[in-house]
C-alpha positions in Angstrom: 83.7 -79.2 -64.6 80.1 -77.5 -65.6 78.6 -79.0 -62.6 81.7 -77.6 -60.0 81.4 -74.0 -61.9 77.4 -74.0 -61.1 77.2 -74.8 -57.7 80.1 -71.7 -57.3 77.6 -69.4 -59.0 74.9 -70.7 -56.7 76.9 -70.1 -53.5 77.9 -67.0 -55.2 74.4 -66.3 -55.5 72.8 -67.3 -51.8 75.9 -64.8 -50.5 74.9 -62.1 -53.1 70.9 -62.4 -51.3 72.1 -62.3 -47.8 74.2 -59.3 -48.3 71.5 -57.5 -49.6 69.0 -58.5 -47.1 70.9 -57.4 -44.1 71.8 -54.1 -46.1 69.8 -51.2 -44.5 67.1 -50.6 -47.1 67.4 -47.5 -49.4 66.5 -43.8 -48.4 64.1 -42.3 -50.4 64.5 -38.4 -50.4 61.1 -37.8 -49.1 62.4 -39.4 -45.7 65.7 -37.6 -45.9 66.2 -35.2 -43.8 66.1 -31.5 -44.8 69.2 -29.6 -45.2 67.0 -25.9 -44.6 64.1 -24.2 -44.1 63.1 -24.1 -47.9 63.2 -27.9 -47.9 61.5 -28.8 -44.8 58.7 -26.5 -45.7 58.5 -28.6 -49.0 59.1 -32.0 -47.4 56.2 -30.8 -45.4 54.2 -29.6 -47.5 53.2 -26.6 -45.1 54.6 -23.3 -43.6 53.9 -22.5 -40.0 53.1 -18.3 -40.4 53.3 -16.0 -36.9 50.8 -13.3 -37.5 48.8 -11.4 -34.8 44.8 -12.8 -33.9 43.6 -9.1 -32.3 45.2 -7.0 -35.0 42.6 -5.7 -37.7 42.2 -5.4 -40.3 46.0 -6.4 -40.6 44.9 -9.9 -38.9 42.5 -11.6 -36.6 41.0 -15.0 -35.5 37.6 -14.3 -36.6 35.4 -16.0 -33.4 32.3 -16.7 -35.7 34.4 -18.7 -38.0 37.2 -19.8 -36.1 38.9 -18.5 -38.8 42.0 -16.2 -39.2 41.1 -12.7 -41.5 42.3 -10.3 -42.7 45.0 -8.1 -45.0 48.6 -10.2 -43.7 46.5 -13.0 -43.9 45.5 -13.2 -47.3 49.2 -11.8 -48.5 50.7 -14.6 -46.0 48.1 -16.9 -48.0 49.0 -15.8 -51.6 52.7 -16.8 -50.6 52.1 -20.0 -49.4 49.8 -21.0 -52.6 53.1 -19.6 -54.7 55.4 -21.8 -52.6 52.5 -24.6 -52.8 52.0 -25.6 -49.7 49.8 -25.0 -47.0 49.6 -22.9 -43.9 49.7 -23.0 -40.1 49.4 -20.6 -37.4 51.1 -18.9 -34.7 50.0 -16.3 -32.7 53.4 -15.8 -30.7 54.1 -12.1 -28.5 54.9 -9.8 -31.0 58.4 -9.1 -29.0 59.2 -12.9 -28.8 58.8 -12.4 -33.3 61.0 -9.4 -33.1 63.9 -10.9 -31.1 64.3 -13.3 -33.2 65.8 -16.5 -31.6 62.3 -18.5 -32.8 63.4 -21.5 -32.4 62.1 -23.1 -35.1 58.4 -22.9 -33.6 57.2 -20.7 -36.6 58.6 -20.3 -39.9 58.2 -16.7 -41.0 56.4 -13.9 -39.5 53.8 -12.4 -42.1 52.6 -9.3 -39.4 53.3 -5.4 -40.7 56.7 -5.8 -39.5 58.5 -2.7 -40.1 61.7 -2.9 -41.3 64.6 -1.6 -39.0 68.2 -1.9 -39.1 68.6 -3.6 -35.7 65.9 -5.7 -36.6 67.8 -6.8 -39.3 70.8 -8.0 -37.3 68.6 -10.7 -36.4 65.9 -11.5 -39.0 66.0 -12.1 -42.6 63.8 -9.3 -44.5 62.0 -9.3 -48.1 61.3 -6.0 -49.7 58.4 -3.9 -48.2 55.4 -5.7 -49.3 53.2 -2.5 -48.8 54.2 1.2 -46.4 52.4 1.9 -44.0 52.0 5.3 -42.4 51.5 6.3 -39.4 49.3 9.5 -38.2 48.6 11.6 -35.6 44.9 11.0 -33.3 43.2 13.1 -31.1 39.8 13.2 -29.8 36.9 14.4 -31.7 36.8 17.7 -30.1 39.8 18.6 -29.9 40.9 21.4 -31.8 43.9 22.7 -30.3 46.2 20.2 -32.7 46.6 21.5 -35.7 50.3 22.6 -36.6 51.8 19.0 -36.2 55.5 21.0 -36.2 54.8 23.3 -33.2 51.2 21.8 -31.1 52.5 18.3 -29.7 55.7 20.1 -29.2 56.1 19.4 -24.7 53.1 17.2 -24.8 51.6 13.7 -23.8 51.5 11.7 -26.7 50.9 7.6 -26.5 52.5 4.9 -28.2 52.9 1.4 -28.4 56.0 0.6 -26.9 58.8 -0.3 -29.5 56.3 1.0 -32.3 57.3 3.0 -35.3 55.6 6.2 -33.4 57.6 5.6 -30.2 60.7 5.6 -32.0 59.9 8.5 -34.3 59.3 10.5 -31.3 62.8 9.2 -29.6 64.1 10.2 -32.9 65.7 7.0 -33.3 63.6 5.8 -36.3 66.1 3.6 -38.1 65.0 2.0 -41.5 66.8 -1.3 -43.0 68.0 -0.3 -46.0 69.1 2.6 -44.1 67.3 6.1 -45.2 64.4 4.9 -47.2 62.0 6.0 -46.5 63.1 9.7 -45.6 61.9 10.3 -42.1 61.2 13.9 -40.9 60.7 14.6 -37.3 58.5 17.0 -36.4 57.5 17.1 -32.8 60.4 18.3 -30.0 60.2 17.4 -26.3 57.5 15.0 -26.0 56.6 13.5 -23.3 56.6 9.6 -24.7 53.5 7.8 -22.8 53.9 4.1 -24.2 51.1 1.2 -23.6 51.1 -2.8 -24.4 49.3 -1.6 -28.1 47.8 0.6 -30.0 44.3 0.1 -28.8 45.0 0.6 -25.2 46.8 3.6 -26.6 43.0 5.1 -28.5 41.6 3.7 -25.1 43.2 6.6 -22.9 42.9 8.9 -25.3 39.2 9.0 -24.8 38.8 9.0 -21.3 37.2 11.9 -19.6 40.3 12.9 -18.2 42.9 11.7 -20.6 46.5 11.2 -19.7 47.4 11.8 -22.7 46.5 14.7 -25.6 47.2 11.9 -28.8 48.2 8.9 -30.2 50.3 7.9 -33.1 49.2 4.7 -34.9 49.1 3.3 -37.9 46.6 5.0 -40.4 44.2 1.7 -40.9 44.3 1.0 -37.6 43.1 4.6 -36.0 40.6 4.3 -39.1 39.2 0.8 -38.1 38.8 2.3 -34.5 37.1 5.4 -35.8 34.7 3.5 -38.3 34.1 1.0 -35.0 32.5 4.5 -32.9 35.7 5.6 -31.2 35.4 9.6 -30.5 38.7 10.8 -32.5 39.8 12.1 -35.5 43.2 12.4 -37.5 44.9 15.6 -37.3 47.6 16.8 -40.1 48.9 14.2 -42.9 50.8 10.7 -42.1 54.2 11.4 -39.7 56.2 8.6 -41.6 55.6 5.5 -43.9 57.1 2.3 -42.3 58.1 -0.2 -44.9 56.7 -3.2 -43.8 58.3 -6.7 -44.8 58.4 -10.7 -44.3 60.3 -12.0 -42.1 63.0 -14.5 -41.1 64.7 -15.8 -38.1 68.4 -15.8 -38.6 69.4 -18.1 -35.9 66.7 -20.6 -37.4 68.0 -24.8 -36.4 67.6 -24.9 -40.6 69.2 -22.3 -42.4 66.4 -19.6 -43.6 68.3 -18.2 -46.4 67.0 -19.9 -49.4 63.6 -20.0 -47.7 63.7 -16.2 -47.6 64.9 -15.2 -51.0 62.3 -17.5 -52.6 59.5 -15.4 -50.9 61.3 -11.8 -51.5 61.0 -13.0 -55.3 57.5 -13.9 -54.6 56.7 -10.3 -52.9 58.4 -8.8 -55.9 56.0 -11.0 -58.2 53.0 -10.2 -56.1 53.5 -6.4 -56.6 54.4 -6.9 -60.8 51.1 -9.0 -60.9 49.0 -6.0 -59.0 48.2 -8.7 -56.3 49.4 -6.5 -53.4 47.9 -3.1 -54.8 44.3 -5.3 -54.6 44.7 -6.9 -51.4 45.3 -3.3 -50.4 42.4 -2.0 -51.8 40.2 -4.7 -50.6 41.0 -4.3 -46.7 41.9 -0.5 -46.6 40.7 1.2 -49.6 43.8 2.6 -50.9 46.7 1.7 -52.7 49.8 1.0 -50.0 52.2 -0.5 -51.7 54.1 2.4 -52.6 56.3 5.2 -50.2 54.5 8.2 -51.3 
């Protein structure tokens, strides 16, 4: 009887071994795969970050170093080393980031965005990581602009299309949350001139027979141009202050949710901790993380 009950345990046994080797072998959750954004970004260990290479001193691919520099690109930097991970690239057409529809080929979009409400019906937003305003250029011998409510009023003022200054002079300027900042407008009847960017924008400003009588821009980016040599000067204070966020796609393959409230509480800790205020400082020389 002992002998009869052993060789059952050892057929018992020999079934036992082949069940478990033509079982499928565990899953470890490394190789599982993600459920969002958040996770594959972890399971990655790296976030793939759209930001703009002829944009400075926001950002741009430095051709000495091969590098990318610049003030999105450290801010895009200090989220990533708060997320701990690394970073990658992407240098997509600043429409293609706006449309959203990304298609999973970048991960978020780390590029003095501002923050508008039809924006938002198809990008996830964090809160304004700094403002930006936006000002009024005109050649350096001009001095017929003066009165920003009354001297542009009927005139040729350039843009970059689908900028914060082509839609402040449309009057259509639309901030997400809706009304903050307060935007005044000041100029009636223009006649809108729009061009591919800013720069081409300062460009035909300064020709000798100008199409144009200004430009409206963002404030560190008419300063760069003016501290590079170019012939124009600021006239009156800043038009508006865009809030200027991180963003998400909506219609991301992995949900983007939980990816983008983890890095609005990051912004939020990067203003407590005064890293935004001296990123600010370093690349523009004044403190533009508050709407003032």
């Amino acid at each position: 009887m002992r002998k009869r009950v052993s060789l059952v345990a050892l057929v018992a046994l020999m079934l036992s071994a082949m069940v478990l080797a033509s079982a499928p072998a565990a899953v470890s959750a490394k190789d599982k795969a993600p459920k969002d954004l958040l996770a594959q970004v972890h399971r990655e260990d790296v976030i793939v970050v759209a930001t703009d290479p002829e944009f400075p001193p926001q950002s741009w691919l430095n051709p000495q170093t091969g590098e990318f520099e610049g003030f999105d690109v450290d801010v895009a930097t200090a989220i990533a080393e708060r997320l701990h991970v690394d970073i990658e690239w992407a240098t997509p057409a600043w429409d293609d980031i706006t449309a959203g529809g990304w298609k999973g080929e970048w991960d978020m979009s780390v590029g003095s965005m501002t923050a508008t409400t039809w924006r938002e019906d198809v990008l996830h937003f964090t809160p304004a990581y700094y403002f930006c305003p936006s000002v009024v250029a005109v050649r350096a011998d001009d001095t017929t602009i003066t009165d920003l409510s009354k001297d542009l009023d009927g005139e040729a003022v350039g843009v970059a299309k689908g900028s914060s200054g082509d839609m402040w002079l449309l009057r259509t300027l639309d901030y997400y949350p809706a009304g903050y900042p307060v935007v005044t407008y000041l100029v009636d009847d223009p006649q809108i001139v729009t061009y591919a960017t800013d720069s081409e924008a300062m460009q035909a400003l300064i020709q000798p027979t100008p199409p144009i009588v200004a430009v409206i821009a963002p404030l560190q980016v008419v300063h760069a141009a003016i501290q590079a040599g170019t012939p124009m000067k600021i006239a009156g204070d800043p038009v508006v202050y865009e809030p200027l966020v991180v963003a998400f796609d909506r219609s991301s393959p992995l949900e983007a949710d939980r990816l983008a409230k983890r890095v609005s509480k990051i912004v939020e800790r990067l203003h407590a901790d005064g890293t935004l205020s001296a990123l600010s400082m370093k690349w523009y020389g004044v403190d533009l993380t508050e709407a003032t």
